[in-house]
C-alpha positions in Angstrom: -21.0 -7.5 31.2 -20.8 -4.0 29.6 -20.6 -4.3 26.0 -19.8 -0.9 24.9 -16.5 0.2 24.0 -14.2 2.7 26.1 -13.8 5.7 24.9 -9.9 5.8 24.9 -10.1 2.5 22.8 -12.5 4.3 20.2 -10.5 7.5 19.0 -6.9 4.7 18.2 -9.3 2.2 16.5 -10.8 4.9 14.1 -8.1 6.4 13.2 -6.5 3.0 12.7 -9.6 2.2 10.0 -9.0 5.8 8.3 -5.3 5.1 7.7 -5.9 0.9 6.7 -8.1 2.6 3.6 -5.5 5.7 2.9 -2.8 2.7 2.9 -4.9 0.9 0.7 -5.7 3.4 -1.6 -2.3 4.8 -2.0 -1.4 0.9 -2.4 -3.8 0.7 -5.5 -2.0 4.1 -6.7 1.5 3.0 -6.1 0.8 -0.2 -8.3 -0.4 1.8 -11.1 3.0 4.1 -10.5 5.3 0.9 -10.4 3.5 -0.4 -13.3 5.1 2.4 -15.1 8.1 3.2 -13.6 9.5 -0.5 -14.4 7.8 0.0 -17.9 9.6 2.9 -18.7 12.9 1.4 -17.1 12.8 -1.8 -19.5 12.5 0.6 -22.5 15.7 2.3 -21.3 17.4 -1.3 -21.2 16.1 -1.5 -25.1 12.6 -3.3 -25.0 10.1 -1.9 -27.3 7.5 0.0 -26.4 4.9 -2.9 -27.5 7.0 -5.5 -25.1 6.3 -3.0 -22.0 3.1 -2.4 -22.9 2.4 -6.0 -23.1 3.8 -7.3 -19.7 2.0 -4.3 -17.9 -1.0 -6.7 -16.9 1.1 -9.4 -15.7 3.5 -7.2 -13.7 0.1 -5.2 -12.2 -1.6 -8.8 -11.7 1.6 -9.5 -9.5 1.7 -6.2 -7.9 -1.9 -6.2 -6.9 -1.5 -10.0 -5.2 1.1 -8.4 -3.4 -0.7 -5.7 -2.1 -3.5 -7.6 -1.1 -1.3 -10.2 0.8 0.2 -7.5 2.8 -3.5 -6.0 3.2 -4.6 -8.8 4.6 -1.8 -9.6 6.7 -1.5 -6.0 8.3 -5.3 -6.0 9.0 -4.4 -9.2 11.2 -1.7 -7.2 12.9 -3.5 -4.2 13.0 -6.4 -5.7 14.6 -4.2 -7.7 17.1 -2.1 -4.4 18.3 -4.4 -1.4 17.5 -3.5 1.6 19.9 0.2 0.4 20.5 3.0 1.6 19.3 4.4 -1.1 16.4 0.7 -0.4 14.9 1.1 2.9 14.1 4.8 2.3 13.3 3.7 0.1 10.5 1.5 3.0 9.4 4.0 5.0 8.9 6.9 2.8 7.2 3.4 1.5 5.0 2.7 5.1 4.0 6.3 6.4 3.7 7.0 3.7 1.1 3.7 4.1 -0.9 4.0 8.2 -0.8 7.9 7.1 -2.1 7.1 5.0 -5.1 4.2 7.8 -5.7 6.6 10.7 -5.5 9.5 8.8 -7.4 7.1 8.4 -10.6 5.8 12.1 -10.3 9.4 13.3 -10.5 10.5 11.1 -13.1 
């Protein structure tokens, strides 16, 4: 039995492991942007300043059980189909949205 990886299967795999921790990372900064975005919006809609500030820990508690449910769950699917095609396809859509939410608090 040889034990060592191909090398076609190497080069997919590590770039699936660099772009599971940029995924993650821009997940930690999109919280922190949602976190503000919605804080800002409920001031709009009349809540005080103190009220926003004050549900910012729940709403980020929420937000980061969220990310790390779909952290864990795309490291399953990730792990079951790197290489193919609907991997790197959920890369993209995962990025897309988190550069989104990034971008959409930068410009507001």
């Amino acid at each position: 039995m040889d034990a060592q990886p191909k090398p076609r299967a190497l080069a997919p795999s590590l770039l699936a492991i660099v772009l599971w921790l940029v995924s993650f990372v821009l997940g930690l900064q999109a919280i922190y942007d949602l976190t503000q975005l919605i804080a800002v919006m409920r001031m709009a809609l009349g809540a005080s300043p103190e009220d926003a500030r004050m549900a910012t820990p729940v709403l980020a508690f929420f937000l980061a059980l969220v990310l790390l449910i779909f952290i864990i769950w795309s490291t399953e699917y990730h792990l079951k189909r790197v290489g193919k095609p609907e991997s790197w396809r959920l890369f993209g859509l995962t990025i897309a949205v988190e550069l989104m939410i990034i971008l959409l608090n930068s410009f507001l």
